[in-house]
C-alpha positions as CSV (number, residue, x, y, z in Angstrom):
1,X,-18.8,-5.2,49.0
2,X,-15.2,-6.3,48.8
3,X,-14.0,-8.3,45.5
4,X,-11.9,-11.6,45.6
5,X,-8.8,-10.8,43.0
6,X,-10.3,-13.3,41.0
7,X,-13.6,-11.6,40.8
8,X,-12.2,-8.2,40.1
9,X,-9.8,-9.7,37.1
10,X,-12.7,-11.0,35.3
11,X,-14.7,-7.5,35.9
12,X,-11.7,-5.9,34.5
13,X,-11.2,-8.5,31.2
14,X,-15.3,-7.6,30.9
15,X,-15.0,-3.9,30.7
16,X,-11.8,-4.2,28.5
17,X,-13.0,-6.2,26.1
18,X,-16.8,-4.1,26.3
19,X,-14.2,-1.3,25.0
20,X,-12.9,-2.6,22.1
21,X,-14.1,-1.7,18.9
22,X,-16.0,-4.7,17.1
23,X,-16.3,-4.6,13.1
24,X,-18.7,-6.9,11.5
25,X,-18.8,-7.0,7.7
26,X,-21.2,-5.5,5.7
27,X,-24.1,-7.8,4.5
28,X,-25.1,-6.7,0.1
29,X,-27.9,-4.8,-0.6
30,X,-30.1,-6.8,-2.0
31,X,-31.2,-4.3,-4.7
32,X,-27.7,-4.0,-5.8
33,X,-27.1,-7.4,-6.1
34,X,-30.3,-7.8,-7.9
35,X,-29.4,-4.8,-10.1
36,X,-25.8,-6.5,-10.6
37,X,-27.2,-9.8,-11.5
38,X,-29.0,-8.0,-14.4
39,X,-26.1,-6.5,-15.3
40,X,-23.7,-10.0,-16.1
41,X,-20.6,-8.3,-16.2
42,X,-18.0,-6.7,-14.7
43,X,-14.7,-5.0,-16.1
44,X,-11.8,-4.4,-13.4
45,X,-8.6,-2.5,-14.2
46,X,-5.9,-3.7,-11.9
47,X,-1.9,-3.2,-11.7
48,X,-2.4,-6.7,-9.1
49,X,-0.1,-9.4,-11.3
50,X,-2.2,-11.6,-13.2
51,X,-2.1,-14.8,-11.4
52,X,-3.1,-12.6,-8.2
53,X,-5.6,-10.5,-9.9
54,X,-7.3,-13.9,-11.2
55,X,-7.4,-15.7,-7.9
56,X,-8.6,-12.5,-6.1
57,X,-11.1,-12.2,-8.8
58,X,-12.3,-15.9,-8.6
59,X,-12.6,-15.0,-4.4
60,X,-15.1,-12.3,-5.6
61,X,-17.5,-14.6,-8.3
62,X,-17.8,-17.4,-5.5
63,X,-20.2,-14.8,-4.0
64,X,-21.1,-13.3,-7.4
65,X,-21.5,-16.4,-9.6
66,X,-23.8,-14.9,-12.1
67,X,-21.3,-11.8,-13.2
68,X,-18.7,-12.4,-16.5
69,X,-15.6,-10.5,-15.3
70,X,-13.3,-8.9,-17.8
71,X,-9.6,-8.2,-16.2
72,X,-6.9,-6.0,-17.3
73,X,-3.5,-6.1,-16.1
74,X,-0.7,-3.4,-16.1
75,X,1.7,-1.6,-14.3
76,X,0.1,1.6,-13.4
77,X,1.7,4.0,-16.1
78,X,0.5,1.6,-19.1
79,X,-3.0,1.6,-17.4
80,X,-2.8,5.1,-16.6
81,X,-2.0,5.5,-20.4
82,X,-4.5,2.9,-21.2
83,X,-7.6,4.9,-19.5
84,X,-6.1,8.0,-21.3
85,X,-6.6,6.6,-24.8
86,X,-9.9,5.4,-24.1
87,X,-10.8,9.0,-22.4
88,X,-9.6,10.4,-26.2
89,X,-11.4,8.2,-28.0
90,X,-15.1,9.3,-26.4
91,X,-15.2,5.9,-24.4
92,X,-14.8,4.7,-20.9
93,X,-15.1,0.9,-20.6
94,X,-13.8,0.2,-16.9
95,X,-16.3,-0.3,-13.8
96,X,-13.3,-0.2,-11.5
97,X,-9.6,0.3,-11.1
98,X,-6.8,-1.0,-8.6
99,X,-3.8,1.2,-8.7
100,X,-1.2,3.3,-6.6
101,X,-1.6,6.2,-5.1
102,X,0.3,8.2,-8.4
103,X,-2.4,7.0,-10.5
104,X,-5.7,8.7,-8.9
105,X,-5.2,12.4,-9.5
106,X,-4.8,12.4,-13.3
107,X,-7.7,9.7,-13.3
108,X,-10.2,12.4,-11.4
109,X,-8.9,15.1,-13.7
110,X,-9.8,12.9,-16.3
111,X,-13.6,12.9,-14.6
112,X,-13.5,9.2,-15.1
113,X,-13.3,7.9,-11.2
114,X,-16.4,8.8,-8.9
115,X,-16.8,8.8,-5.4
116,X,-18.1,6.2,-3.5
117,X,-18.9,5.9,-0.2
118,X,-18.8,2.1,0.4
119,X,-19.9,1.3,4.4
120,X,-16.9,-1.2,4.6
121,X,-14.8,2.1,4.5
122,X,-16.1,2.6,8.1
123,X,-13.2,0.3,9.4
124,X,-10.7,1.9,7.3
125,X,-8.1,4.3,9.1
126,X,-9.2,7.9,8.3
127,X,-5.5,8.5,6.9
128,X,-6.5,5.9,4.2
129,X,-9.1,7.3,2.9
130,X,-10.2,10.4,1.5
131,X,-13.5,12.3,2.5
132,X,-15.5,12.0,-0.1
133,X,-15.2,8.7,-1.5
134,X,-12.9,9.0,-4.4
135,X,-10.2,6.4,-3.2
136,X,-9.5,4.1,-0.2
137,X,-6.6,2.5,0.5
138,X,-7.0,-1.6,-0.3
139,X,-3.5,-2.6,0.7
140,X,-0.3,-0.4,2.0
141,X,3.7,-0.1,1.2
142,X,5.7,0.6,3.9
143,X,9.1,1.6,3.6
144,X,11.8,0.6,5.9
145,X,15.7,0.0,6.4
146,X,16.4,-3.7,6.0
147,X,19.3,-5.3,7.1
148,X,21.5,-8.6,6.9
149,X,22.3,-9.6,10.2
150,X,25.3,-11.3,9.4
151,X,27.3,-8.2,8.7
152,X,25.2,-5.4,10.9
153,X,25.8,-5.8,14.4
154,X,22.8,-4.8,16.5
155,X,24.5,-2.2,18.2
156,X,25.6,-0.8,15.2
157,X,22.3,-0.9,13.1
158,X,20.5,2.6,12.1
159,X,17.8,3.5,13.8
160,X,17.2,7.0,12.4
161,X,17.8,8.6,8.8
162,X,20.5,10.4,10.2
163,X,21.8,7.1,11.2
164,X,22.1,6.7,7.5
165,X,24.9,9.3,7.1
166,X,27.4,7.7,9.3
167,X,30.7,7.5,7.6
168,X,30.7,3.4,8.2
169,X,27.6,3.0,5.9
170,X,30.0,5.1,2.9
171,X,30.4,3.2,-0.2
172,X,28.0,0.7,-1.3
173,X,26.8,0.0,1.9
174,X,23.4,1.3,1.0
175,X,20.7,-0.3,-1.5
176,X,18.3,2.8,-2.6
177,X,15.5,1.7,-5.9
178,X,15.7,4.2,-8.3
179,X,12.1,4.1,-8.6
180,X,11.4,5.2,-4.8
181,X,10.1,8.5,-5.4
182,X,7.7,8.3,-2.7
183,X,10.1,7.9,0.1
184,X,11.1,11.2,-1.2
185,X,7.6,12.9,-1.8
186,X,6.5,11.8,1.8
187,X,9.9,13.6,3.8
188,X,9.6,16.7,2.0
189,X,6.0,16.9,3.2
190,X,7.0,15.7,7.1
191,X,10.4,17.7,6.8
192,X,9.8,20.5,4.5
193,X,11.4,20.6,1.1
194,X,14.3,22.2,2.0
195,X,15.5,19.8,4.6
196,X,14.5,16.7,2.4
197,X,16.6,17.8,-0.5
198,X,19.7,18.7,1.7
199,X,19.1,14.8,3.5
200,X,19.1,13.1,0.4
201,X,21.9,15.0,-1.1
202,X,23.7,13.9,1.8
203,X,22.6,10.0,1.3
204,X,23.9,10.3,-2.2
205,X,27.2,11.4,-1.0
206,X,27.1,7.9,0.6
207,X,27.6,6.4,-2.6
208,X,24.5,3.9,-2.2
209,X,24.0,1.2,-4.8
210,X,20.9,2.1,-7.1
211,X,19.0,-0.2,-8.8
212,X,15.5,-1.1,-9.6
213,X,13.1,-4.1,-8.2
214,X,12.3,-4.6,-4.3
215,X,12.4,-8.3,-4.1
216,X,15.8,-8.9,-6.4
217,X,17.5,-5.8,-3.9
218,X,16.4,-7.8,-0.7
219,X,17.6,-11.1,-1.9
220,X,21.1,-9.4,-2.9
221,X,21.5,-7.8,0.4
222,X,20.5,-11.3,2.2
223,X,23.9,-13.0,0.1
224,X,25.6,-10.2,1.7
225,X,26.0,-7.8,-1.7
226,X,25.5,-5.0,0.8
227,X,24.4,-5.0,4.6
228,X,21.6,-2.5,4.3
229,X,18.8,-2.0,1.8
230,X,15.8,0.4,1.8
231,X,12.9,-1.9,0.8
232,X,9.0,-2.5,1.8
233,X,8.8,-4.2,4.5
234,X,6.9,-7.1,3.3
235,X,9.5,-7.9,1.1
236,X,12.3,-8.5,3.7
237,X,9.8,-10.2,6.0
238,X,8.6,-12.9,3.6
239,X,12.0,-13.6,3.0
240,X,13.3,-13.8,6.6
241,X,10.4,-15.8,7.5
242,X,11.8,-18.4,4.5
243,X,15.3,-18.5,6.0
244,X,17.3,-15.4,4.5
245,X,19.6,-14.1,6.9
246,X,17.7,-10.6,6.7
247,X,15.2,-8.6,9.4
248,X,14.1,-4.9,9.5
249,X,13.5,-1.7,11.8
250,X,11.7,1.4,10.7
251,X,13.0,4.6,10.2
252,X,10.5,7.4,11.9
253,X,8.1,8.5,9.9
254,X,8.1,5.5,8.1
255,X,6.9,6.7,4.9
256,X,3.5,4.6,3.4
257,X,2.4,4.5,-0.4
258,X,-1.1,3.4,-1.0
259,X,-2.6,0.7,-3.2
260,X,-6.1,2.6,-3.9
261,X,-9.3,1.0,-5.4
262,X,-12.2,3.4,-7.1
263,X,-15.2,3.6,-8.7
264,X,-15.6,4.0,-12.7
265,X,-17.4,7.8,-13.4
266,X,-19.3,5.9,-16.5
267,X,-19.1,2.3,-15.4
268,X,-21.4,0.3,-17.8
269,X,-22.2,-1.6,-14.4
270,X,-22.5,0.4,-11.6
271,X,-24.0,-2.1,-9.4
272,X,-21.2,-4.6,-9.9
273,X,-18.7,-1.9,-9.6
274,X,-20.2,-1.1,-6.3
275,X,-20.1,-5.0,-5.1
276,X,-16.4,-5.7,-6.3
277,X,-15.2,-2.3,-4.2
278,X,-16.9,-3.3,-1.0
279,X,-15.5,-6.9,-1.4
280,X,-12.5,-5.3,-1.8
281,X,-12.7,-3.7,1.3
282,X,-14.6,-6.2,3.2
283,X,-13.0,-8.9,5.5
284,X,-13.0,-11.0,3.2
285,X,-11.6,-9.6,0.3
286,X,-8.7,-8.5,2.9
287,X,-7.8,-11.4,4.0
288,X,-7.7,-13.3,1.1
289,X,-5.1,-10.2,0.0
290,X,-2.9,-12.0,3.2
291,X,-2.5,-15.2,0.6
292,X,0.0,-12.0,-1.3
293,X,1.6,-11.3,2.0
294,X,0.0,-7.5,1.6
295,X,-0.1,-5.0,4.2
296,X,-4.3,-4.6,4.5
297,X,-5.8,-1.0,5.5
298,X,-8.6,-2.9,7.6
299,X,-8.4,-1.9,11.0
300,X,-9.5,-5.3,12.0
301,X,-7.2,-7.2,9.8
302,X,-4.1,-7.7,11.3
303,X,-0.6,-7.6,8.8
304,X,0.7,-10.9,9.6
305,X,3.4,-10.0,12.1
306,X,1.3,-7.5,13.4
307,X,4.8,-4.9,13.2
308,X,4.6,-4.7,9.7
309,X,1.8,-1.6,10.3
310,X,2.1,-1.5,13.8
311,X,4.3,0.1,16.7
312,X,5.9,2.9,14.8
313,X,5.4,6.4,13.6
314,X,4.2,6.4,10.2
315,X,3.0,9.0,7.3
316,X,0.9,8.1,4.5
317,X,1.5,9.7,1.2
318,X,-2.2,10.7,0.3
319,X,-2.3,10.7,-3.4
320,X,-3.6,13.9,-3.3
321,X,-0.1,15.1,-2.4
322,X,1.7,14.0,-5.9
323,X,0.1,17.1,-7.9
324,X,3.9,18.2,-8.3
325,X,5.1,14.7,-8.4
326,X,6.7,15.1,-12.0
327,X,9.2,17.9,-9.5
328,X,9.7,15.4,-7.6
329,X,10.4,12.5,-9.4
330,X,13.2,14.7,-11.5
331,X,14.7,15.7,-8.1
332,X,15.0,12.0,-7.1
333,X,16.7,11.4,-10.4
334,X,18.9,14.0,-10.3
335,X,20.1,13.5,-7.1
336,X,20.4,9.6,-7.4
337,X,21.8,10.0,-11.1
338,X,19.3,7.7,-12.0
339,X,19.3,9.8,-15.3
């Protein structure tokens, strides 16, 4: 039989869309929501800000009404020092903990995470995760070159890291954060460590400026301070999409830093541990993260512009890989003379 056009388009929009993967969130298990409701509480260690952190939080006990959550906020190495004084002191009083990637291998050799095997992981990208259950990426950091299109022409702007060396972009040109070690960690392990020592070495010949904070380093480079700045990506877009005269490209690999979420070893409420990491990870919980213009790790939660994880080359620094970080961050410093 021959098909009308219009008979075979509609056959083709059927199979395509019969093809595409279709994620539904994960309904409770009863039990554990029984089991949590006996428990009443539920103690999350977070380095989310505070006001985020609350009205992420307040997301989670519209669907949990009955737990009493105890929150606390830090940047990861006072947490990190936090959970070590408790370890010291015989006691272990959080049920689950929200931190970079940096922070999850001295937590497991601490014993004080578990794994967890939560089925909304099932819709994260495998290079999110690990494969047991010890950590899954909530939200992502993707580092990129941003730029302020009044003073880069687009025929001029890098493209590469190479691009980076040129001898226009010499003196102040660049914006580098001191605190950036992962940029460095993830080249050495697409590049080798050879060839990632020599680049940077190189970059610092550039003369970059080097400072510390993200947001303040975008919003100088949008009043022209310098024309480029290597930022996340989020950053410079919610600025652009309030006016600043700023965009971004990425440089392949772009590099990716995790925002991890994990389990408590001796949570004193397991069950509500279990339902605040699969919220987490659930629709839901993502896309309330949007509200903090994050970068999710759902695969069927979309950044908003999709670009921001989409259309490029990218490598994820698994935390796994900062065993020798304290190298690394030295090597950064003393390259940068950040020290």
């Amino acid at each position: 039989m021959k098909l009308m056009p219009s008979t075979f388009l509609v056959l083709v929009c059927i199979v395509a869309l019969q093809s595409l993967p279709v994620y539904a969130q994960e309904s409770p298990d009863p039990k554990v929501v029984e089991a949590a409701r006996k428990e009443g509480e539920i103690v999350w260690y977070t380095t989310m800000s505070l006001d985020q952190s609350k009205q992420f939080m307040d997301r989670f006990l519209k669907k949990y009404p009955f737990l009493k959550p105890s929150i606390f906020r830090s940047g990861g190495g006072a947490l990190l020092n936090r959970v070590l004084s408790e370890t010291k002191a015989g006691k272990n009083f959080f049920d689950v903990v929200n931190g970079n990637g940096e922070l999850v291998l001295p937590l497991m050799e601490l014993g004080v995470h578990a794994p967890y095997v939560s089925p909304e992981r099932k819709v994260i990208p495998e290079d999110l995760k690990d494969d047991k259950g010890f950590w899954t990426s909530v939200y992502v950091n993707s580092i990129v070159l941003g730029y302020n299109k009044n003073l880069v022409k687009r025929e001029n702007l890098p493209r590469t890291y190479d691009d980076l060396l040129d001898p226009r972009w010499k003196g102040r040109k660049i914006s580098l954060d001191d605190s950036y070690t992962t940029l460095l960690q993830g080249l050495i392990s697409v590049w080798g460590k050879e060839k990632a020592l020599g680049y940077f070495k190189k970059l610092a010949e550039q003369e970059p400026v080097i400072m510390r904070g993200s947001t303040v380093r975008v919003q100088l480079a949008a009043a022209g301070e310098f024309p480029l700045v290597v930022a996340y990506a989020n950053i410079i877009q919610y600025l652009a999409e309030k006016g600043a005269p700023v965009d971004w490209v990425p440089l392949e690999f772009a590099i990716i830093s995790v925002n991890t979420v994990m389990l408590g070893a001796k949570a004193s409420h397991p069950n509500a541990a279990k339902l605040l990491v699969d919220f987490t990870l659930s629709k839901e919980g993502q896309e309330k993260l949007w509200d903090f213009q994050r970068i999710l790790s759902r695969s069927d939660v979309e950044a908003k512009p999709a670009r921001l994880f989409r259309g490029y080359k990218r490598y994820v620094v698994a935390p796994e890989e900062y065993k020798n970080h304290d190298e690394v961050v030295k090597l950064y410093a003393q390259i940068l003379k950040t020290r």
